[in-house]
Backbone as CSV, one residue per row, in Angstrom:
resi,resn,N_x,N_y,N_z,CA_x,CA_y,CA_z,C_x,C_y,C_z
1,UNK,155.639,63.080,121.251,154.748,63.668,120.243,153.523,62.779,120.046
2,UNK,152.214,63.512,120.380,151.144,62.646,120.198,151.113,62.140,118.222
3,UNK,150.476,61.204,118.018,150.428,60.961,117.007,149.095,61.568,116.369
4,UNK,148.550,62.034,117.186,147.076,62.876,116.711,146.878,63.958,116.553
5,UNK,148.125,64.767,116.861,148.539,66.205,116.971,150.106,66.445,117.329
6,UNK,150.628,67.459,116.528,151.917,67.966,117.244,151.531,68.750,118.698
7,UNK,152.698,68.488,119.538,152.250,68.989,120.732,153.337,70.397,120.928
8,UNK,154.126,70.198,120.358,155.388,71.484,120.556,155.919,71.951,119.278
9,UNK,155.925,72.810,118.500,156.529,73.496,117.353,157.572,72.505,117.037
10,UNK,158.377,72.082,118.027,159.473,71.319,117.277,159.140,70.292,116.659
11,UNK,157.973,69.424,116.725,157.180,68.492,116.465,157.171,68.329,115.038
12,UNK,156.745,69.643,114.586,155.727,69.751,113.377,156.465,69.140,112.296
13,UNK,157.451,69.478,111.662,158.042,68.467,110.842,157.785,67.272,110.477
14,UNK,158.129,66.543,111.479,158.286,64.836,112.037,156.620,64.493,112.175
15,UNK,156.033,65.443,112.544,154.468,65.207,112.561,153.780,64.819,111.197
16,UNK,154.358,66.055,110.651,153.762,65.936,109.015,154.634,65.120,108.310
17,UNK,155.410,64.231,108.411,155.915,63.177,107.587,155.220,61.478,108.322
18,UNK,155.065,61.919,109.205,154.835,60.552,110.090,153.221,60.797,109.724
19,UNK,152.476,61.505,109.071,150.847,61.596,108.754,151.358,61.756,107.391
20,UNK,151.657,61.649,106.891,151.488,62.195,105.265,151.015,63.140,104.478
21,UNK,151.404,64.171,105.529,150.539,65.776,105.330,151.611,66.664,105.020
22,UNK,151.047,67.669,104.131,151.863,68.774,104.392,152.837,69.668,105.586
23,UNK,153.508,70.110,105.661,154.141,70.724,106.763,152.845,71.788,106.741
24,UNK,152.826,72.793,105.932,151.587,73.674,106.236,150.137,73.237,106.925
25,UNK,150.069,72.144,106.655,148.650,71.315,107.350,149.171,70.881,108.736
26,UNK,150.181,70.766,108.812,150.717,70.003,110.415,150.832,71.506,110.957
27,UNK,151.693,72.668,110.682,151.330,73.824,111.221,150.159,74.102,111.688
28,UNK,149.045,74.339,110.639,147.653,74.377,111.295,147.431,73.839,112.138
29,UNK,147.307,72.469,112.292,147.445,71.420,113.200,147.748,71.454,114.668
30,UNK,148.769,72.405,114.098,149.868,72.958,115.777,148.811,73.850,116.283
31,UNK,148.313,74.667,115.678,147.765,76.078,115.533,146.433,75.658,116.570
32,UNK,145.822,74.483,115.743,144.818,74.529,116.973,144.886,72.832,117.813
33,UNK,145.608,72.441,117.984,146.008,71.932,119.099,146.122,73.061,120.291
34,UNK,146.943,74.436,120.175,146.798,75.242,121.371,146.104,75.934,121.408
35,UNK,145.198,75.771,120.798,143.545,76.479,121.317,143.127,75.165,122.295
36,UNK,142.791,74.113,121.612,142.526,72.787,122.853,143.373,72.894,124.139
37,UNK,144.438,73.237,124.021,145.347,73.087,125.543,144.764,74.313,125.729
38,UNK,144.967,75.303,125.377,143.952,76.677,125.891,142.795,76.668,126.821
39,UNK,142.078,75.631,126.475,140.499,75.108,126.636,141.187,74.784,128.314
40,UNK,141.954,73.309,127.838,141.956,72.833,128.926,142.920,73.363,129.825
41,UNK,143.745,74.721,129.537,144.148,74.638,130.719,143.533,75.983,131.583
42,UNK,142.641,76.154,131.327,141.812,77.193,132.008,140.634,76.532,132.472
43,UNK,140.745,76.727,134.070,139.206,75.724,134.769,138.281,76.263,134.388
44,UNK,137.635,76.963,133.738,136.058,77.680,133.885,135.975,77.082,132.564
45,UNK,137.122,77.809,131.518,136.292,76.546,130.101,136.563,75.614,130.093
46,UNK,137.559,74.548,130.373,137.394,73.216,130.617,136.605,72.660,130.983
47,UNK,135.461,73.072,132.423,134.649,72.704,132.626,133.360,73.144,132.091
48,UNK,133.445,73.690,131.270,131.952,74.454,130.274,131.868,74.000,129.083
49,UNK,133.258,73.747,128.325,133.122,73.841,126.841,133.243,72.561,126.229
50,UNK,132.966,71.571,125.774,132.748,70.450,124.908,133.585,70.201,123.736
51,UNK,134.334,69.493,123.556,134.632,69.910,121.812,133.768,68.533,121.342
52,UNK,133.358,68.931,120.237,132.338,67.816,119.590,132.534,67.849,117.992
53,UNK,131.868,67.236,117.173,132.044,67.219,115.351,133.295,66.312,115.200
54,UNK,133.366,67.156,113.301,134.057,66.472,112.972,136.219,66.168,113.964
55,UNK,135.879,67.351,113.887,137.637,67.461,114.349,137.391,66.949,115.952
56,UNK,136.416,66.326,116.434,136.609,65.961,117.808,136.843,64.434,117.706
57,UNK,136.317,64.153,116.543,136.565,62.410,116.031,138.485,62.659,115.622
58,UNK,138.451,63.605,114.728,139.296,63.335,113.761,140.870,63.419,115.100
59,UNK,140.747,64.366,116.230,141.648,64.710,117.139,141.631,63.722,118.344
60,UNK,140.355,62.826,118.117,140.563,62.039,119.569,140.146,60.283,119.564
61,UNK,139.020,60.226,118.193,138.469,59.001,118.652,138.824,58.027,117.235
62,UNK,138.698,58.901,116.354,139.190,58.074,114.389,139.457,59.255,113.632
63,UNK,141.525,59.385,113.563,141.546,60.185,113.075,141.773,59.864,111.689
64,UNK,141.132,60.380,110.821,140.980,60.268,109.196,140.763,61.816,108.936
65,UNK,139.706,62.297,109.440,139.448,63.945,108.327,139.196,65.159,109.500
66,UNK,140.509,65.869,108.653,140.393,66.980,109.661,139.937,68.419,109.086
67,UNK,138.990,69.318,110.226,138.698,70.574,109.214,139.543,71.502,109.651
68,UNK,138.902,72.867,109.403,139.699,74.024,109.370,139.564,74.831,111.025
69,UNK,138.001,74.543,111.437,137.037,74.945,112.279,136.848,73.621,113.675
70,UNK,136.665,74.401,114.861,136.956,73.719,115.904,135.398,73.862,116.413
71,UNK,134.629,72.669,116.544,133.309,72.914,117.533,133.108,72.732,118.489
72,UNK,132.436,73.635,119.620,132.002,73.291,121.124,130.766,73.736,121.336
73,UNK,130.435,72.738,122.053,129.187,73.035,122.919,129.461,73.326,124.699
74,UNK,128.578,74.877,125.130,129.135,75.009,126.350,127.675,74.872,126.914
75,UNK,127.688,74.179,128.046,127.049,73.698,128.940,126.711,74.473,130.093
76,UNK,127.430,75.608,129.701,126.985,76.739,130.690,126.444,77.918,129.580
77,UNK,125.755,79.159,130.382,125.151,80.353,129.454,126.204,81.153,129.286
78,UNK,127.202,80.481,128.753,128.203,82.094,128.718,128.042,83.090,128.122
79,UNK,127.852,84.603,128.400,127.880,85.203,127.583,129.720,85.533,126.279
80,UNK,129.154,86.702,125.798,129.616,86.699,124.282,131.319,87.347,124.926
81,UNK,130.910,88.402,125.374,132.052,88.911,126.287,132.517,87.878,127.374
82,UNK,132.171,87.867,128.593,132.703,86.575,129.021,133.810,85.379,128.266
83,UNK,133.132,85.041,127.385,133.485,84.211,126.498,135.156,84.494,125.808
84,UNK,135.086,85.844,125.443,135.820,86.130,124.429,136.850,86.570,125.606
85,UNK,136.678,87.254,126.690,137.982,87.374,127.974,138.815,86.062,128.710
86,UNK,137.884,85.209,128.656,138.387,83.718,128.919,139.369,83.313,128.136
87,UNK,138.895,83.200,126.868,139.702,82.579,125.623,140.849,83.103,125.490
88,UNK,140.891,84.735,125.618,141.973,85.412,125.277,143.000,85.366,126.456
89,UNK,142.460,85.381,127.719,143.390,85.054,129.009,144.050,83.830,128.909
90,UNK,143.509,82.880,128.539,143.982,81.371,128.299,144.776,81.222,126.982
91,UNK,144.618,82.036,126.472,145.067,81.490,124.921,146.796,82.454,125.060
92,UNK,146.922,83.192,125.763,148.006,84.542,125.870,148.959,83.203,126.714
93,UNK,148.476,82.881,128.080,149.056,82.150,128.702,149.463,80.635,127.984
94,UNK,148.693,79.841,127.467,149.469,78.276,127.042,149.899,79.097,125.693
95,UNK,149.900,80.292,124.719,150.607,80.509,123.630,152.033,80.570,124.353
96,UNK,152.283,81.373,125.467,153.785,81.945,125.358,154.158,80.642,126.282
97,UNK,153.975,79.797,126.981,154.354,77.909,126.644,154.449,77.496,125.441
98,UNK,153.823,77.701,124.242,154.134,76.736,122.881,154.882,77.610,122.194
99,UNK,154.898,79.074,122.409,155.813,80.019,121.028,154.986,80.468,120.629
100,UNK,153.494,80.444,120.505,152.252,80.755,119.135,151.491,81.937,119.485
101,UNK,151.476,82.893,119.196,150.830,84.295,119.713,149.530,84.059,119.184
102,UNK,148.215,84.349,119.579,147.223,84.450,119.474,146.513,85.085,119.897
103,UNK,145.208,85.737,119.161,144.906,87.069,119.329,143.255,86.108,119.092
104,UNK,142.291,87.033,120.035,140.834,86.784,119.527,139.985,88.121,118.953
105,UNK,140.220,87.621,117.566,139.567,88.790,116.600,138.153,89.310,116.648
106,UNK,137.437,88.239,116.884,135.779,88.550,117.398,135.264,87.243,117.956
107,UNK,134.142,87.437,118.315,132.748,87.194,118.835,131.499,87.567,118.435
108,UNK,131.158,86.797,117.394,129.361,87.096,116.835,128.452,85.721,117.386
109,UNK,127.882,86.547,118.068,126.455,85.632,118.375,125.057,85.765,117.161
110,UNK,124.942,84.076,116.805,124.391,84.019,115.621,123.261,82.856,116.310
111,UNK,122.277,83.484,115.758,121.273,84.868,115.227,121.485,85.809,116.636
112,UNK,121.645,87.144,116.029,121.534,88.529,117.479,120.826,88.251,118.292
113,UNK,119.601,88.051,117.895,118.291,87.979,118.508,118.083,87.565,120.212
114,UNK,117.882,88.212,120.863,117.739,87.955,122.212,116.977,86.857,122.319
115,UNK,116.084,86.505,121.730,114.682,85.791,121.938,115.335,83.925,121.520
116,UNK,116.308,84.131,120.593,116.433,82.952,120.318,117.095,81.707,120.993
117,UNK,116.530,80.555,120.849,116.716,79.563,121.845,117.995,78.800,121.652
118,UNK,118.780,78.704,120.325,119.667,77.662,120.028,120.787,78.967,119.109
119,UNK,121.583,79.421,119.984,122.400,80.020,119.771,124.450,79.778,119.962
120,UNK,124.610,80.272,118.400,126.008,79.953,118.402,126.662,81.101,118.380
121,UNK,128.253,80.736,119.225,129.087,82.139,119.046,129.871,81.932,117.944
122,UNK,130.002,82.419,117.090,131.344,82.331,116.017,132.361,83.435,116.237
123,UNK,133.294,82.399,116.945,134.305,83.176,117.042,135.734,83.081,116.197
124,UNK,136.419,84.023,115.613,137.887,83.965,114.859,139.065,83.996,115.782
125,UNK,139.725,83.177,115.856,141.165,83.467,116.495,142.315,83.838,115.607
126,UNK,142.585,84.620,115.590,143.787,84.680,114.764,145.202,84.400,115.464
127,UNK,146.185,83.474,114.303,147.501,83.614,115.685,148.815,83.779,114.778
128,UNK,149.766,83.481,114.958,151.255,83.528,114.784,152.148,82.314,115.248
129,UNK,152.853,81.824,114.695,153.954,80.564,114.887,154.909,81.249,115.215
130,UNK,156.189,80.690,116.143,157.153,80.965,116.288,158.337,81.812,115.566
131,UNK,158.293,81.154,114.184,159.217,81.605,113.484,158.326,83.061,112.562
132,UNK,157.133,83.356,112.332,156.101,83.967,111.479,156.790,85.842,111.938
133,UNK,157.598,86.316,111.994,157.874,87.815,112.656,156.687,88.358,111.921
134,UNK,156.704,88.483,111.106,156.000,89.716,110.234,154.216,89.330,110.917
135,UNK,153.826,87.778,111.069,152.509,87.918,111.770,152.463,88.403,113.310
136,UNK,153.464,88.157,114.282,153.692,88.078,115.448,153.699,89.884,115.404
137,UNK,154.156,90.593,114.528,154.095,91.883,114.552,152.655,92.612,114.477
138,UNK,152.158,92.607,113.383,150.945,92.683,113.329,149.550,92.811,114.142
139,UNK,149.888,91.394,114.775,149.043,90.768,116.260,149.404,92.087,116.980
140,UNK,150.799,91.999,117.657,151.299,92.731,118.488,150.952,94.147,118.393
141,UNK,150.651,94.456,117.000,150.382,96.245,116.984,148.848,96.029,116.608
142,UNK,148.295,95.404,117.396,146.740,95.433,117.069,145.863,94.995,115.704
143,UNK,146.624,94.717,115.198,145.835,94.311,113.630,145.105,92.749,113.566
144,UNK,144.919,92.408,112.472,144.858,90.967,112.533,145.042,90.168,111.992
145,UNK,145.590,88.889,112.477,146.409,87.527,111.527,145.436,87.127,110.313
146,UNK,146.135,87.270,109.427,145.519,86.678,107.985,145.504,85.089,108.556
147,UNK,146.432,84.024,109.649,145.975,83.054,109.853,144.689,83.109,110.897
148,UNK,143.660,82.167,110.784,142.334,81.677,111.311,142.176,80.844,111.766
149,UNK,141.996,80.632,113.326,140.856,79.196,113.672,139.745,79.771,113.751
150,UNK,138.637,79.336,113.134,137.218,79.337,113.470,137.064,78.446,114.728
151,UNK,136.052,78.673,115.887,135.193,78.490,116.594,134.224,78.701,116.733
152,UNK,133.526,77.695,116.698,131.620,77.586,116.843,131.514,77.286,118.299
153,UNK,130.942,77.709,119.161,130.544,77.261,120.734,129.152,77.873,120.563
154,UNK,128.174,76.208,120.536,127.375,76.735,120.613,126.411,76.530,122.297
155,UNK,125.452,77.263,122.131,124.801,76.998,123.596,123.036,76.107,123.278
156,UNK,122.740,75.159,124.685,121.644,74.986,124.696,121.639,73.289,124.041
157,UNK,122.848,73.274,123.395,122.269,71.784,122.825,122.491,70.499,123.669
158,UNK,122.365,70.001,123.188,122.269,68.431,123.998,122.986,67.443,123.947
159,UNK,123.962,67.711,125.401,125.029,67.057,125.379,124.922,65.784,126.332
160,UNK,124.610,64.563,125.518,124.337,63.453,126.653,125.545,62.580,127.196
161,UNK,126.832,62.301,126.146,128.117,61.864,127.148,129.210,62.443,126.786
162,UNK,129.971,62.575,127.552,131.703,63.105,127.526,132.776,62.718,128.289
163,UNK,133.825,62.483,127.919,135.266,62.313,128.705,135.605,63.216,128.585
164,UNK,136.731,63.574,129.800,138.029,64.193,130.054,138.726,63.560,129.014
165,UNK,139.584,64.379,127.771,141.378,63.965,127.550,141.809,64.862,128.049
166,UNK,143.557,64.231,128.186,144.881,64.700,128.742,145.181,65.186,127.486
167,UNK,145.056,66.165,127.584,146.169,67.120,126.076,147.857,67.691,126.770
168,UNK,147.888,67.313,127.949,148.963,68.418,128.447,148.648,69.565,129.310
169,UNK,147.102,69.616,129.152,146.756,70.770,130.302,146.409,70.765,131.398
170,UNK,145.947,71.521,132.234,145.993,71.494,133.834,144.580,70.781,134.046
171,UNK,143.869,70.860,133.235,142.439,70.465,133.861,142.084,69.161,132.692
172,UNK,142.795,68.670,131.728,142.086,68.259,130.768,140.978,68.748,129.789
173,UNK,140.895,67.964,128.430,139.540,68.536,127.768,138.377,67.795,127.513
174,UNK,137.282,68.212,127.892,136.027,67.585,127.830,135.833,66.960,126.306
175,UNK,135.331,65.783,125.796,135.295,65.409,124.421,133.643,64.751,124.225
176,UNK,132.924,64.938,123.608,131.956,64.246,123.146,132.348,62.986,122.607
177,UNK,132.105,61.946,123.595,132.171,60.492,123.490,131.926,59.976,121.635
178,UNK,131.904,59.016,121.276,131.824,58.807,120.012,130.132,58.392,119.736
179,UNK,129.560,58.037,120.348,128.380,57.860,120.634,127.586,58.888,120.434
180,UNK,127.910,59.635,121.254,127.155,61.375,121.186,127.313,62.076,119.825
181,UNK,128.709,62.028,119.602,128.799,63.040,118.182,128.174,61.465,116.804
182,UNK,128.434,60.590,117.220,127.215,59.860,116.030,126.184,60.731,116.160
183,UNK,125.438,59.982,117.471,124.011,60.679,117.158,123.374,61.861,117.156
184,UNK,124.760,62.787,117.264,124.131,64.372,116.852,124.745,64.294,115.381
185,UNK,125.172,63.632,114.590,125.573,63.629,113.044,124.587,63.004,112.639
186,UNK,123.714,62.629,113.337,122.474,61.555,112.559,121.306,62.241,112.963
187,UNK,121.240,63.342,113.729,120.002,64.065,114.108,120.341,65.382,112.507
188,UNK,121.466,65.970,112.494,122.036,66.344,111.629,121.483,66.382,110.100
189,UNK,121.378,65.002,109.796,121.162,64.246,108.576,119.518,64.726,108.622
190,UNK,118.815,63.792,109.366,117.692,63.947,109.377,116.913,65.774,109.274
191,UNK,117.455,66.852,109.891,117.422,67.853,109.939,118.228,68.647,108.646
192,UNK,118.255,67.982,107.522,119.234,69.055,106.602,117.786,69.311,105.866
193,UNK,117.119,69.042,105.745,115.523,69.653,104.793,114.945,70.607,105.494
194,UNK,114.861,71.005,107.134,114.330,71.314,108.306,115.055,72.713,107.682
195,UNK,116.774,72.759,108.041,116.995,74.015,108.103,118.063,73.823,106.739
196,UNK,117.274,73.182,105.800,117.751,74.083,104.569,120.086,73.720,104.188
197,UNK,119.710,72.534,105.060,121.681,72.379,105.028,121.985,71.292,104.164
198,UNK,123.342,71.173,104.014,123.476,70.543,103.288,125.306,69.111,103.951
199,UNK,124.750,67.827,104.709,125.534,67.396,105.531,126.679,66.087,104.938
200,UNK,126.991,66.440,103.810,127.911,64.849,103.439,129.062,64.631,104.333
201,UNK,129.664,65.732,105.253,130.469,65.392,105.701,130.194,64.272,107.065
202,UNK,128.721,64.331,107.317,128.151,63.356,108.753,128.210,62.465,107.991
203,UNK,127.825,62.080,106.975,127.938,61.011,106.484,129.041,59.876,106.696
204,UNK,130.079,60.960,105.690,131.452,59.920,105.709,131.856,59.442,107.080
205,UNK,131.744,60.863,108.053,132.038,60.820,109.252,131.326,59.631,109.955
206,UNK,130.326,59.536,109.790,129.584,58.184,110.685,129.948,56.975,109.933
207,UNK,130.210,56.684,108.936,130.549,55.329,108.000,131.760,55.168,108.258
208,UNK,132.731,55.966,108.630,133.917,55.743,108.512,134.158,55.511,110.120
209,UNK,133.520,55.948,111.305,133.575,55.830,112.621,133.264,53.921,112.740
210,UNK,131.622,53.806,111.843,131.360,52.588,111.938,132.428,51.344,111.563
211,UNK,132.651,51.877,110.412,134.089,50.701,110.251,135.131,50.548,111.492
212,UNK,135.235,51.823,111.583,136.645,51.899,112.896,136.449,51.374,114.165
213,UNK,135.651,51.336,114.486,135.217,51.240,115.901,134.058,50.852,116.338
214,UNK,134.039,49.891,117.752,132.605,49.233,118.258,131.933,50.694,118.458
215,UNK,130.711,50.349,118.477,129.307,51.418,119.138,128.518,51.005,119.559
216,UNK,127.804,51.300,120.431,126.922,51.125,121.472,125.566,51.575,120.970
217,UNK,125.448,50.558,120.285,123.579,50.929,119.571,122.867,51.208,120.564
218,UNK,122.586,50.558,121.489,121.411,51.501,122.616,121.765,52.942,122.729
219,UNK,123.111,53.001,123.205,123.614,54.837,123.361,122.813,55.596,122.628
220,UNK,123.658,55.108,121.255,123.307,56.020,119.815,121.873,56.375,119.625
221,UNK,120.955,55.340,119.685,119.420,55.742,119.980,118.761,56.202,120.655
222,UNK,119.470,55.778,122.050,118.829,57.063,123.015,119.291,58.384,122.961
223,UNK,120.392,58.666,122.740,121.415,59.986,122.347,120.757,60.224,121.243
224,UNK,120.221,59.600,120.291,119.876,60.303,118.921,118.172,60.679,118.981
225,UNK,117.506,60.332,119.950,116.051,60.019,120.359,115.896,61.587,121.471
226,UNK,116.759,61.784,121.939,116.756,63.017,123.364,117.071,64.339,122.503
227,UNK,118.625,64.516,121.649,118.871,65.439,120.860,117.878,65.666,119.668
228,UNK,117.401,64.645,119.356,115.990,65.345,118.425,115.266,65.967,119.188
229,UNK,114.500,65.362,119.835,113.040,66.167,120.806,113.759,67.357,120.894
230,UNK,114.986,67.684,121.524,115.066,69.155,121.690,114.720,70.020,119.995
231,UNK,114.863,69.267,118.959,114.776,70.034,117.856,113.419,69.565,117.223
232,UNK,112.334,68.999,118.023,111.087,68.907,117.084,111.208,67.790,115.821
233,UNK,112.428,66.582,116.394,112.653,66.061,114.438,112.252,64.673,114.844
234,UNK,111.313,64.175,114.475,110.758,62.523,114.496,111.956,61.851,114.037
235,UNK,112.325,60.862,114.988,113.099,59.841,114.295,112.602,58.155,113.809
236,UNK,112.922,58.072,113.029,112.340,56.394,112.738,113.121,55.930,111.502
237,UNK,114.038,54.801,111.468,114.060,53.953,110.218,114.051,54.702,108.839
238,UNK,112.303,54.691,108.466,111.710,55.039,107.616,112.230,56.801,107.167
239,UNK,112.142,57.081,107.933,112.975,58.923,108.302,114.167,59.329,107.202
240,UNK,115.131,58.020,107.740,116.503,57.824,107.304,116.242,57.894,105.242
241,UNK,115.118,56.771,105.012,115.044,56.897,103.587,114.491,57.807,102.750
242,UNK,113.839,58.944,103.479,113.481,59.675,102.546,114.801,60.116,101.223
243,UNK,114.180,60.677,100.430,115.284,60.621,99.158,115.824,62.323,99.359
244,UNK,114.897,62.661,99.868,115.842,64.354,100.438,116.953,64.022,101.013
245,UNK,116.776,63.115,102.346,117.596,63.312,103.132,118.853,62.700,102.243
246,UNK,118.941,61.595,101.620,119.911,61.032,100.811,120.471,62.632,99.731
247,UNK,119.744,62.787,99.016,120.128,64.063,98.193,121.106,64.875,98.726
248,UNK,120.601,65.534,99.434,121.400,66.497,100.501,122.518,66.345,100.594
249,UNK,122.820,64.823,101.227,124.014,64.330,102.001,124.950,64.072,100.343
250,UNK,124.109,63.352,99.779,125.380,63.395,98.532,125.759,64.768,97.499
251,UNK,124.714,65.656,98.137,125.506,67.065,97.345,127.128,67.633,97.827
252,UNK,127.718,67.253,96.664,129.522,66.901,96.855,130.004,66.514,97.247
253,UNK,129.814,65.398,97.899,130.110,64.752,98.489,131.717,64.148,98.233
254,UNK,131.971,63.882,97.080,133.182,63.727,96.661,134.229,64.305,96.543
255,UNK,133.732,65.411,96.576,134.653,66.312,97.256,136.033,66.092,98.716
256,UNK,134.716,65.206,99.342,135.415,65.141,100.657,137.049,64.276,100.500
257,UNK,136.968,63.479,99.134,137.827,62.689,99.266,139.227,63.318,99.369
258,UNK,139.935,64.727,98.865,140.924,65.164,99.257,141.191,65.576,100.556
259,UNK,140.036,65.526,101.422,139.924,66.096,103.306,140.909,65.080,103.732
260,UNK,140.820,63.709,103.433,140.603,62.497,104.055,142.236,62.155,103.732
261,UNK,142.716,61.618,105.097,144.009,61.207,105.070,144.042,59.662,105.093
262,UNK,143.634,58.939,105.468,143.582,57.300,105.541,142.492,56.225,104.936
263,UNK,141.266,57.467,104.624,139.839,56.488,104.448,138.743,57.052,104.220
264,UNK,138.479,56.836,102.569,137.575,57.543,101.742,136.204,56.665,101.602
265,UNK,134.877,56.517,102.026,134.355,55.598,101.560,133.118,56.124,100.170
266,UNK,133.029,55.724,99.125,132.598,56.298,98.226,131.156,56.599,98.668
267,UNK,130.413,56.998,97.830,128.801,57.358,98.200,128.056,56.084,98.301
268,UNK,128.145,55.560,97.536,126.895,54.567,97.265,127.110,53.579,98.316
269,UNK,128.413,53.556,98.858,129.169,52.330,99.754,128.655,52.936,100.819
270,UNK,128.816,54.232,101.289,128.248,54.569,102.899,127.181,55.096,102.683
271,UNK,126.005,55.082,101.763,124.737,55.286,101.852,124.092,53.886,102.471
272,UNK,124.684,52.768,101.821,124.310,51.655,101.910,124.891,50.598,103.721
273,UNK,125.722,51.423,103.854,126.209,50.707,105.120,125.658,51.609,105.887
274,UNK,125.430,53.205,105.928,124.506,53.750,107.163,123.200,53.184,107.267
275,UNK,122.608,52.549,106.195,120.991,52.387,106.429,120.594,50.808,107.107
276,UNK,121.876,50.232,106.701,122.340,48.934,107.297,122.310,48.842,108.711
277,UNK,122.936,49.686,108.772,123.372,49.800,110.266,122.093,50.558,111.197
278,UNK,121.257,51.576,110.658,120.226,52.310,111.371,119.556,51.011,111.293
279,UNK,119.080,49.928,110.447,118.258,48.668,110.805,118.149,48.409,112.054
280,UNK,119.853,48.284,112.328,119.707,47.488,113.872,119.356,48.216,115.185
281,UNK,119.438,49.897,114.480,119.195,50.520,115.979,117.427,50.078,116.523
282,UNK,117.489,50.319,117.515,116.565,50.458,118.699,115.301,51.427,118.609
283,UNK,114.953,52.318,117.139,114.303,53.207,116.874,112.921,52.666,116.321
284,UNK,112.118,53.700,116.028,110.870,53.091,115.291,110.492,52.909,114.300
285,UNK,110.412,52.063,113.514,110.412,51.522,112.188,110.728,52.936,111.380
């Protein structure tokens, strides 16, 4: 049993006592762990699809906070259909290996718009656990699971490093290095006034990576220097302090502290250690 995920239904128990989680949260847990073996054990998305964000830290590189929603970036143009026949071929096959029926409820490409350049699919999976009859029925007669993984795959963005992990599947899964998903959580930051968002979770997420683990300040700056230009966003130092960008990031931030299984760092503590730390990068004043 990985310690970063249950890998087999029988797991889940022993999973969620050995994390200090709910059994219902280690279920989930299960739930999309076999969407990831899904990924990887089908060659066309293994080799297309990325998992990146928060749950790509929290599943592979510092696990502390996990969400509800799974993100990828695919590196190829897949379309929406395409997309959604893959998933469901792969997801039918490693489900009836784990017990977990899963069904793909939709595919919305967001914004419609033909014209647009930076487009995401949001897709719903709905599935069923082993023991769940009454969901496994449902699925089975066409309806759909009140349970949800969200998937975001988006296209076009800028993916500068990745490993292969071994989840158990035939091909492995592609992961956005820790480097990369920093500096797309810090292009992120800088961009929450741009399009109007609102990012505390990059926050914790990068303060809490920084404690955990070495980083490769050149990476992070050149990775955070390439993924801007594609979005038009000046980076510099000075950037980091505007008082928007701070605002933003601490709207609820405190919130996050029930997400978090091992390591909460308060606001004022990782406002003050991210700007610390952007000092030393390699950027322009």
């Amino acid at each position: 049993m990985s310690d970063k995920y249950p890998r087999t239904f029988q797991d889940v128990g022993a999973w969620a006592k050995q994390n200090g989680v709910t059994v219902h949260e280690a279920r989930a847990r299960f739930a999309q762990y076999g969407i990831l073996r899904a990924v990887s054990d089908s060659a066309t998305l293994s080799a297309t699809l990325v998992l990146k964000g928060g749950n790509a830290l929290d599943f592979v590189w510092t696990p502390n906070r996990s969400t509800k929603d799974l993100d990828f970036t695919s590196t190829d143009a897949l379309e929406g259909d395409a997309l959604k026949l893959l998933l469901q071929q792969s997801l039918t096959a490693t489900g009836r290996r784990l017990g977990t029926l899963y069904s793909v409820h939709s595919v919305k490409r967001q914004p419609p718009s033909p014209d647009a350049t930076f487009v995401t699919y949001a897709v719903s999976v709905g599935y069923a656990l082993t023991d769940e009859t009454n969901v496994r029925r449902r699925i089975e007669s066409g309806q759909s699971s009140p349970q949800v993984v969200p998937l975001d795959v988006s296209l076009n963005e800028v993916v500068c490093e990745d490993e292969r992990i071994d989840t158990a599947g035939a091909h492995g899964l592609r992961v956005s290095s820790p480097e990369d998903i920093v500096a797309e959580k810090l292009r992120s930051l800088l961009q929450q006034p741009i399009r109007n968002r609102y990012r505390r979770q990059d926050l914790l997420d990068i303060t809490v990576t920084l404690r955990q683990r070495p980083l490769d300040a050149e990476k992070v700056a050149d990775f955070l220097r390439r993924k801007s230009a594609a979005r038009d966003i000046t980076v510099s130092r000075t950037a980091f302090r505007d008082p928007e960008i701070r605002r933003r990031a601490a709207q609820d931030y405190d919130s996050l502290r029930s997400t978090t299984r091992t390591l909460f760092i308060p606001l004022e503590d990782a406002w003050r250690e991210l700007l610390a730390w952007i000092d030393t990068l390699p950027i322009a004043p």
